[in-house]
C-alpha positions in Angstrom: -18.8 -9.8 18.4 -18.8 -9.9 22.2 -15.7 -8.5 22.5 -16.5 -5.4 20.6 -19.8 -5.2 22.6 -17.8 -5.3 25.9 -15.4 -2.5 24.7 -17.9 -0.8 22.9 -20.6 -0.9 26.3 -17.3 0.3 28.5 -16.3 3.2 26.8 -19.7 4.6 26.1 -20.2 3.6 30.0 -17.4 6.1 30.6 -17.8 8.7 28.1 -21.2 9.4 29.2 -20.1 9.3 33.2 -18.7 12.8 33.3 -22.0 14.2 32.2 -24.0 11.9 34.1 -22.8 12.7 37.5 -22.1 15.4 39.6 -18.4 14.3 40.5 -15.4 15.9 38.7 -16.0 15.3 34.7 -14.0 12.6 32.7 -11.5 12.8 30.8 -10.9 11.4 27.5 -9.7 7.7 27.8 -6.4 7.1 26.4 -6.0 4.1 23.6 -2.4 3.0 24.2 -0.7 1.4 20.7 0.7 -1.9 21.4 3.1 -3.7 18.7 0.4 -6.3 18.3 -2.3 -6.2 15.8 -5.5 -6.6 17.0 -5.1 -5.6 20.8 -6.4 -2.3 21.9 -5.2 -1.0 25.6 -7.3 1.7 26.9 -5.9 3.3 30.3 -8.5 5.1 31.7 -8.0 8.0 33.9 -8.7 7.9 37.8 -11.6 10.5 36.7 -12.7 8.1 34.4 -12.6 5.4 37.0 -14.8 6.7 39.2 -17.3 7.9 36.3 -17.2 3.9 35.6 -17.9 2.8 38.6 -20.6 5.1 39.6 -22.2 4.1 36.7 -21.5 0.5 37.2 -19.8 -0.1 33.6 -18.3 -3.0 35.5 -21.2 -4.6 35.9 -21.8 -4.4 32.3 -18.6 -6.4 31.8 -20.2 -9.3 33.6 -24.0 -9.3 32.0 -21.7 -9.4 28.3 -19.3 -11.9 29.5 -20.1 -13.8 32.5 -17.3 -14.3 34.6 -15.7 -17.3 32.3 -14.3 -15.2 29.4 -12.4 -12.4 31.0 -9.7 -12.1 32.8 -8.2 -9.4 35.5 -5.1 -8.5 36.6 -5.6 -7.6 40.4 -3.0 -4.7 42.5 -0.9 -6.7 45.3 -3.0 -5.2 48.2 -6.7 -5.8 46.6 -8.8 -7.2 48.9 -10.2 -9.4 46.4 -7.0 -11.4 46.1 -7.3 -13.8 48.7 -10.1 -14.8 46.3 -7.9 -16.6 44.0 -8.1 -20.0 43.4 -6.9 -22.9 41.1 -9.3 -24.3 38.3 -8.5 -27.4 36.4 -11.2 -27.0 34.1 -9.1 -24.3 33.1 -5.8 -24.6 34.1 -5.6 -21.6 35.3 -5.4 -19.6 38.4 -8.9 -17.9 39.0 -11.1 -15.2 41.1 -14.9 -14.8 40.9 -14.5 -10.9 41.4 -16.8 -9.2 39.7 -16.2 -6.5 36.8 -18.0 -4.0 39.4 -15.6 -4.7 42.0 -12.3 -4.9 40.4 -13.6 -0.8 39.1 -14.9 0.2 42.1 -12.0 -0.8 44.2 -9.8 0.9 41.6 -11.9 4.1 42.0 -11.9 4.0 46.2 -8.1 4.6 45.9 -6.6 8.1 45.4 -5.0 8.1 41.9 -6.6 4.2 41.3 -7.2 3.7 38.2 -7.7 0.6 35.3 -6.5 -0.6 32.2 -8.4 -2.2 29.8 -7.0 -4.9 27.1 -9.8 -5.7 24.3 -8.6 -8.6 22.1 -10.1 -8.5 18.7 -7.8 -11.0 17.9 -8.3 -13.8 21.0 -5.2 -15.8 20.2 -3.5 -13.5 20.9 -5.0 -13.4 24.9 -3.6 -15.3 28.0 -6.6 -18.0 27.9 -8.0 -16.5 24.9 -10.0 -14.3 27.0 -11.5 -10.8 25.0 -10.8 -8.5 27.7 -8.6 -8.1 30.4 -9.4 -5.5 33.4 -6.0 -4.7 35.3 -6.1 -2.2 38.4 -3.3 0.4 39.2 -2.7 2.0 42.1 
């Protein structure tokens, strides 16, 4: 239920940013098909980016989630990388980067730009996290 809640929150976070503000308009996001069922990839356009972050969808991301049950994918030069750390309650390596940051760095670079991963299915996630946030740049 949180997961669609997330994806749901962060596409109408987008879809309304084009109208909501006065920089260029966004564009439709594209839903990429994967070969797993279950798993919808939404890439969203650097338009789109920047709607998200002015609008702070990422910050929705966090008030849904917390910062325990989803996972981001960070570009080799973010700033936020450093941030990294390892957590045995998890096993995992980890950042505390916020959902607002990860976007609005993404947006703050010409052509930058995210990928969002919803996992209906949560087996089927590294960690069994529902959503995965991955910057591109």
């Amino acid at each position: 239920m949180r997961t669609a809640l997330a994806g749901a929150a962060l596409s109408l976070a987008v879809a309304t940013g084009g109208v909501a503000l006065t920089s260029p308009p966004a564009q439709a996001a594209r839903i990429v098909e994967t070969s797993q069922s279950g798993v919808v990839v939404i890439e969203l356009s650097h338009a789109d980016t920047v709607a998200a972050a002015h609008l702070g969808a990422g910050r929705v991301i966090n008030a849904l989630l917390g910062n325990d049950y989803w996972g981001v994918i960070l570009e080799t030069d973010s700033r936020y990388r450093a941030r990294a750390y390892y957590r045995p309650d998890k096993a995992a390596s980890w950042n505390d980067v916020t959902g607002h940051q990860v976007i609005s760095e993404a947006a703050a670079h010409p052509g930058g730009r995210v990928v969002i991963a919803v996992y209906v299915d949560r087996t089927k996630s590294l960690n069994g996290h529902p959503l995965w946030i991955q910057q591109v740049w």
